[in-house]
Each structure stands twice: as structure tokens, then as C-alpha cells.
Biopython code that builds the backbone (N, CA, C, O; Angstrom):
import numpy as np
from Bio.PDB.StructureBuilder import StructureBuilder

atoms = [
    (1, "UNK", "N", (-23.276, -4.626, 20.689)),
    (1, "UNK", "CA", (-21.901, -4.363, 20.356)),
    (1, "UNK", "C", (-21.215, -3.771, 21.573)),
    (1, "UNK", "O", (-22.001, -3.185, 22.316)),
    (2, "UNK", "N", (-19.824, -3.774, 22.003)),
    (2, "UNK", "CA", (-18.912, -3.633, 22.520)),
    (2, "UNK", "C", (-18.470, -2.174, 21.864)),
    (2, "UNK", "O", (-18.000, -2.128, 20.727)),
    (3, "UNK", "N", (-18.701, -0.722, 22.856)),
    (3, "UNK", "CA", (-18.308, 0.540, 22.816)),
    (3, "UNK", "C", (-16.829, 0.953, 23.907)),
    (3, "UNK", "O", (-16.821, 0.998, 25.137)),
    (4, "UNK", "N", (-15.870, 1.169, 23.109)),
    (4, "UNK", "CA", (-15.035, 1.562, 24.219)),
    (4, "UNK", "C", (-15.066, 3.234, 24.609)),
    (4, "UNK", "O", (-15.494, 3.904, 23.668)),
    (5, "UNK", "N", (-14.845, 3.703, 25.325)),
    (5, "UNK", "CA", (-15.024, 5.225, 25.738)),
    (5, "UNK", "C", (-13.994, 5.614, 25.325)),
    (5, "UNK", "O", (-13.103, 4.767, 25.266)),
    (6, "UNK", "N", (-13.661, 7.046, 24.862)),
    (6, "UNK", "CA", (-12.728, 8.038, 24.729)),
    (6, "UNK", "C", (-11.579, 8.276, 25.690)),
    (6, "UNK", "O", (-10.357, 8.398, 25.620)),
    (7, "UNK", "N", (-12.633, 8.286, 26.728)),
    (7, "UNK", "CA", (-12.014, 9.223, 28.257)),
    (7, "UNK", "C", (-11.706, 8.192, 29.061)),
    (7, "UNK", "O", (-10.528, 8.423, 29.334)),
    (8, "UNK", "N", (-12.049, 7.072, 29.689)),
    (8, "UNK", "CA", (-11.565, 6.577, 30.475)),
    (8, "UNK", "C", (-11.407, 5.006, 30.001)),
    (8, "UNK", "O", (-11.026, 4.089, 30.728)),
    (9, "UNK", "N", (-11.709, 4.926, 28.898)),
    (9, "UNK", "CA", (-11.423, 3.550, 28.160)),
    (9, "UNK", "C", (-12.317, 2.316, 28.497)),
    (9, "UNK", "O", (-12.019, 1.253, 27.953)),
    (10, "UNK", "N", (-13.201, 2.353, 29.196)),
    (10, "UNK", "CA", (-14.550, 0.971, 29.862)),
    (10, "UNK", "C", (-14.867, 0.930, 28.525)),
    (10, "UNK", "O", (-14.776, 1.715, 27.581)),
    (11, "UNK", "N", (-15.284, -0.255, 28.701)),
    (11, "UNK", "CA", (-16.283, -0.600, 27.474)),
    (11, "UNK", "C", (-17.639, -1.266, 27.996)),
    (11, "UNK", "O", (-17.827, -2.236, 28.729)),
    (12, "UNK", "N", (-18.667, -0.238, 27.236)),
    (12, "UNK", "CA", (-20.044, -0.351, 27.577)),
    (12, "UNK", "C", (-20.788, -1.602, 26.599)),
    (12, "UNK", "O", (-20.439, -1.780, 25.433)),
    (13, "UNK", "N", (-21.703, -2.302, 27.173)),
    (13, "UNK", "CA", (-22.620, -3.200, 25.779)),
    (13, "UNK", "C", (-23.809, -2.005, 25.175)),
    (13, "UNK", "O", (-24.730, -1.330, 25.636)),
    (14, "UNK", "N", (-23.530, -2.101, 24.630)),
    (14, "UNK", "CA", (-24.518, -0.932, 23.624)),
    (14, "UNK", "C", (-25.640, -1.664, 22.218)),
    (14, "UNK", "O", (-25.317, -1.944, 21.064)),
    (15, "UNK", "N", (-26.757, -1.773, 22.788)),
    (15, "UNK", "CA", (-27.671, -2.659, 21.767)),
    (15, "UNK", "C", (-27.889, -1.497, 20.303)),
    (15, "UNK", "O", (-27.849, -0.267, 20.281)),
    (16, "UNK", "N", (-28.149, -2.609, 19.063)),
    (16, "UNK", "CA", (-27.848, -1.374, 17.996)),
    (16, "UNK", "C", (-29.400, -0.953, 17.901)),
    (16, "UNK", "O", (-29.585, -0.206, 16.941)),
    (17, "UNK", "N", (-30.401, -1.194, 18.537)),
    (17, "UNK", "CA", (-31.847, -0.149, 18.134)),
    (17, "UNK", "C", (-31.895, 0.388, 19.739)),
    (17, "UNK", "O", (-32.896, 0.127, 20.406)),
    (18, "UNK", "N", (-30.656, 1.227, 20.393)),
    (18, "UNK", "CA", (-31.264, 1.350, 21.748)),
    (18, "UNK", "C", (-32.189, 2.796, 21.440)),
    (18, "UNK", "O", (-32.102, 3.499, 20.433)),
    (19, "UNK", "N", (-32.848, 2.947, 22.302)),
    (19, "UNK", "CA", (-33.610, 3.875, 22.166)),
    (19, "UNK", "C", (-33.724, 5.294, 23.144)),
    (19, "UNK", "O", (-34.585, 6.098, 23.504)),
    (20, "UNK", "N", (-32.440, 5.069, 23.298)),
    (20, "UNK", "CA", (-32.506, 6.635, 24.682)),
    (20, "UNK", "C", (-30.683, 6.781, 24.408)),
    (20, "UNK", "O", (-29.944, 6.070, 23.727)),
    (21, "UNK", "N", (-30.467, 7.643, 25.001)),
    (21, "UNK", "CA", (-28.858, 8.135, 25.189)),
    (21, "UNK", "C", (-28.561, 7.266, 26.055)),
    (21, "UNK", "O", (-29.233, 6.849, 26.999)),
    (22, "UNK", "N", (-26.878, 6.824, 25.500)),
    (22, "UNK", "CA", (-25.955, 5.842, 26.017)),
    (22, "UNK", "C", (-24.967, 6.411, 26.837)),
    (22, "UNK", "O", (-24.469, 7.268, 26.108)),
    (23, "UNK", "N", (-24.321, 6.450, 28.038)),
    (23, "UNK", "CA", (-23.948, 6.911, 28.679)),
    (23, "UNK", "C", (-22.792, 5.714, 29.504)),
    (23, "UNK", "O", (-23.133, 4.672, 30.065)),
    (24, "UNK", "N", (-21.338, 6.272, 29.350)),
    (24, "UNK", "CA", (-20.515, 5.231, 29.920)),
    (24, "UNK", "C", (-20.563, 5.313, 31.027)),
    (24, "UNK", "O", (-20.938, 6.369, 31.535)),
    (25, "UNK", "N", (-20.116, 3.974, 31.977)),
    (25, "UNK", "CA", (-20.421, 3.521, 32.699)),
    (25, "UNK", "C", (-19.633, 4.301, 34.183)),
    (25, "UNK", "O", (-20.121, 4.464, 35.302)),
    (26, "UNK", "N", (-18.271, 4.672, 33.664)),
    (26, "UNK", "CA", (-17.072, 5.120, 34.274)),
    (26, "UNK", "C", (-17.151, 6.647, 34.297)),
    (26, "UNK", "O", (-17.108, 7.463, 35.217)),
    (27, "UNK", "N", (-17.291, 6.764, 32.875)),
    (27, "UNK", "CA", (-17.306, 8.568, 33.188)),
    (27, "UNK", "C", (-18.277, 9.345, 32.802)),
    (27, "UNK", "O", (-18.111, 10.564, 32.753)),
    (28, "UNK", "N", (-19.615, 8.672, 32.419)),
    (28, "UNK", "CA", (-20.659, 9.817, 32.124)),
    (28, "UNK", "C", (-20.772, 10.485, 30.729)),
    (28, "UNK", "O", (-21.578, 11.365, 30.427)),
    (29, "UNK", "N", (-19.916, 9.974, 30.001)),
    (29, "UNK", "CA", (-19.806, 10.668, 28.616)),
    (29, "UNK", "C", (-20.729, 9.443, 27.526)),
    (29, "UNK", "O", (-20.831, 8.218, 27.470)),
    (30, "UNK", "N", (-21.436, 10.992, 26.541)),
    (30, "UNK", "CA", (-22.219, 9.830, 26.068)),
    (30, "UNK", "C", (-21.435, 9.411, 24.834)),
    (30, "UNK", "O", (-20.604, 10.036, 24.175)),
    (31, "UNK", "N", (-22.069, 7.825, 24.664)),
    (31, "UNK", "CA", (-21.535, 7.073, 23.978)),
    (31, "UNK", "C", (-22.214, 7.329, 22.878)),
    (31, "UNK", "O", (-21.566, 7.992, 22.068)),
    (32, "UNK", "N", (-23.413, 7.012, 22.515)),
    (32, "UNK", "CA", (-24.453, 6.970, 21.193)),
    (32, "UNK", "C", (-25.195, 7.659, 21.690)),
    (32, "UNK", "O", (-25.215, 7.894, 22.898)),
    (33, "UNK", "N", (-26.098, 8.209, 20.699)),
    (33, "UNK", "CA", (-27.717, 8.952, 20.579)),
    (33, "UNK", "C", (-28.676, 8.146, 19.915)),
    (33, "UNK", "O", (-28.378, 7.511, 18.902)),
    (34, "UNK", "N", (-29.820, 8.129, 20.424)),
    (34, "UNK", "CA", (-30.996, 7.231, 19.185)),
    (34, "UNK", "C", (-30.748, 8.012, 18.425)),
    (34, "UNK", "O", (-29.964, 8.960, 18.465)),
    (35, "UNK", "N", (-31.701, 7.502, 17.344)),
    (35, "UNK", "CA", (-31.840, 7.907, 16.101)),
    (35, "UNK", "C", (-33.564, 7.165, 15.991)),
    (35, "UNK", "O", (-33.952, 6.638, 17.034)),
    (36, "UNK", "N", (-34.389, 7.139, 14.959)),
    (36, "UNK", "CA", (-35.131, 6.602, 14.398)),
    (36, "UNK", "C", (-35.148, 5.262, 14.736)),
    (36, "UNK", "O", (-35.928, 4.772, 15.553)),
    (37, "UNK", "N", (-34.087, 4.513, 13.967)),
    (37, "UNK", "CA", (-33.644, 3.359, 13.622)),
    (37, "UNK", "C", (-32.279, 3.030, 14.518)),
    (37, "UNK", "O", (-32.332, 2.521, 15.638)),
    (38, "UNK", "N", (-31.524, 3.261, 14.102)),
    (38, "UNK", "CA", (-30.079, 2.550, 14.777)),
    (38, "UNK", "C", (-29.757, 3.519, 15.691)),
    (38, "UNK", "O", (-30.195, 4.669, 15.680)),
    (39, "UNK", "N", (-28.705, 2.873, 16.779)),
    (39, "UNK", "CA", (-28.271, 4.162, 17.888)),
    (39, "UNK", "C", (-27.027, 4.472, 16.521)),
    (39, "UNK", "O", (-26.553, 3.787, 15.615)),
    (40, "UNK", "N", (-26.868, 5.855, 16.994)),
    (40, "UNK", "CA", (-25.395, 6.643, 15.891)),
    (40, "UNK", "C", (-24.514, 6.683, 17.525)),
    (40, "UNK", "O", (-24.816, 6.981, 18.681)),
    (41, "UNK", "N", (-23.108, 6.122, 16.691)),
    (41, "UNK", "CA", (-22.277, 6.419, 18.027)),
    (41, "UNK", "C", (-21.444, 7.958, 17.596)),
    (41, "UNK", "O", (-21.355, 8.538, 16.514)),
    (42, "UNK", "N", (-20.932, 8.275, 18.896)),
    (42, "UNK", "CA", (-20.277, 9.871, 19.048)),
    (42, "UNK", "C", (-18.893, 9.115, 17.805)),
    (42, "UNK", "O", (-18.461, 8.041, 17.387)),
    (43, "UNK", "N", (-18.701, 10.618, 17.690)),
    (43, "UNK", "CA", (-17.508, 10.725, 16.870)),
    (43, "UNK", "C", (-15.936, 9.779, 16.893)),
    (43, "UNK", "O", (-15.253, 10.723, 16.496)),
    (44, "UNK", "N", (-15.197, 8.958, 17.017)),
    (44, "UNK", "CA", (-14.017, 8.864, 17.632)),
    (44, "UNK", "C", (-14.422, 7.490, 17.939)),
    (44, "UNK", "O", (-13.817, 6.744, 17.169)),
    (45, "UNK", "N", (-15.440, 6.612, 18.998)),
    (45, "UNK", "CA", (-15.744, 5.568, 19.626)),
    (45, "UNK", "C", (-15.124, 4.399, 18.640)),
    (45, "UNK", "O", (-15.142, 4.336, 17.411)),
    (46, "UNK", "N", (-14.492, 3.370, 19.754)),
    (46, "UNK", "CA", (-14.166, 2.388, 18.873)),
    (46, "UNK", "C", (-15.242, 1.199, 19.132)),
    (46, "UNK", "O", (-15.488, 0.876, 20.295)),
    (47, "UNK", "N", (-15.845, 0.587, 18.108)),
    (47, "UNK", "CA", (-16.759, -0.565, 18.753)),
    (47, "UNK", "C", (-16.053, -1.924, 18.136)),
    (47, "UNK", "O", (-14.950, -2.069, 17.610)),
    (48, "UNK", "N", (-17.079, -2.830, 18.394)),
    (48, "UNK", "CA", (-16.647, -4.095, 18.044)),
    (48, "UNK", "C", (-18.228, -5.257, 18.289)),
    (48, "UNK", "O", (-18.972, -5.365, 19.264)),
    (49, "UNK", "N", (-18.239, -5.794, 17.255)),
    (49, "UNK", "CA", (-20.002, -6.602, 17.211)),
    (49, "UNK", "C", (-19.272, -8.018, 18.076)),
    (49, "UNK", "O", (-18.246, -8.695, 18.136)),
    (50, "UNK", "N", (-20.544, -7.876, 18.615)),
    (50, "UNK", "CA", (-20.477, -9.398, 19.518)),
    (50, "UNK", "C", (-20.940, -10.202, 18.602)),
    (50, "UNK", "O", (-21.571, -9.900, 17.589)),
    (51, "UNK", "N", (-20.395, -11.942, 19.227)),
    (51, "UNK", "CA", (-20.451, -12.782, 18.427)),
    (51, "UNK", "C", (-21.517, -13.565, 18.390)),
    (51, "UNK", "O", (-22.308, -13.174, 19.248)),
    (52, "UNK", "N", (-21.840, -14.298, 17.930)),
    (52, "UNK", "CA", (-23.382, -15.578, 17.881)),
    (52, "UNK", "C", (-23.162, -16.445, 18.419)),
    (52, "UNK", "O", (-23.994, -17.348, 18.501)),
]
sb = StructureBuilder()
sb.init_structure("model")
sb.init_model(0)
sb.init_chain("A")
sb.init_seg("    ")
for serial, (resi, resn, name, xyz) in enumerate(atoms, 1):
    if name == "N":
        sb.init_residue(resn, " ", resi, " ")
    sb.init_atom(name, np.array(xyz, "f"), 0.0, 1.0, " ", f" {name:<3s}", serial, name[0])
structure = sb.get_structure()
């Protein structure tokens, strides 16, 4: 999926089982946290699922 940032607006590709902290590309702010199972994105983030 397609993460846009808060702070400086890039949009990162962000896989949904990533498994470490997501970190934008532009400003260093993290995007998602693992979890178990799915990455959880930060509060606010706008995403958008890529297509097939």
C-alpha cells in the first residue's frame, strides 16, 4: 500500500506484514510499527492499496 507522510507529504510503499518500523523516506518520521500480524500505521496517515 501507498502511505503518505504527515510532515512532508512523500509517499512511502509500505508492505502490509512488514516486519520492522517504517520510516519515511523524506523526513524520518515513522510511518507504521509491526505488530504480530499486520504493520499498524501511526495515527493521522493517509494510505491507499495498490492495484492487481
Amino acid at each position: 500500500m501507498d502511505v503518505k507522510c504527515l510532515g512532508c507529504y512523500k509517499i512511502t510503499v509500505v508492505f502490509s506484514h512488514a516486519q520492522m518500523i517504517v520510516l519515511c523516506v523524506g523526513c524520518s518520521t515513522v510511518l507504521c510499527q509491526a505488530t504480530g500480524r499486520n504493520a499498524r500505521l501511526k495515527k493521522g496517515c493517509s494510505f491507499r492499496r495498490k492495484q492487481h
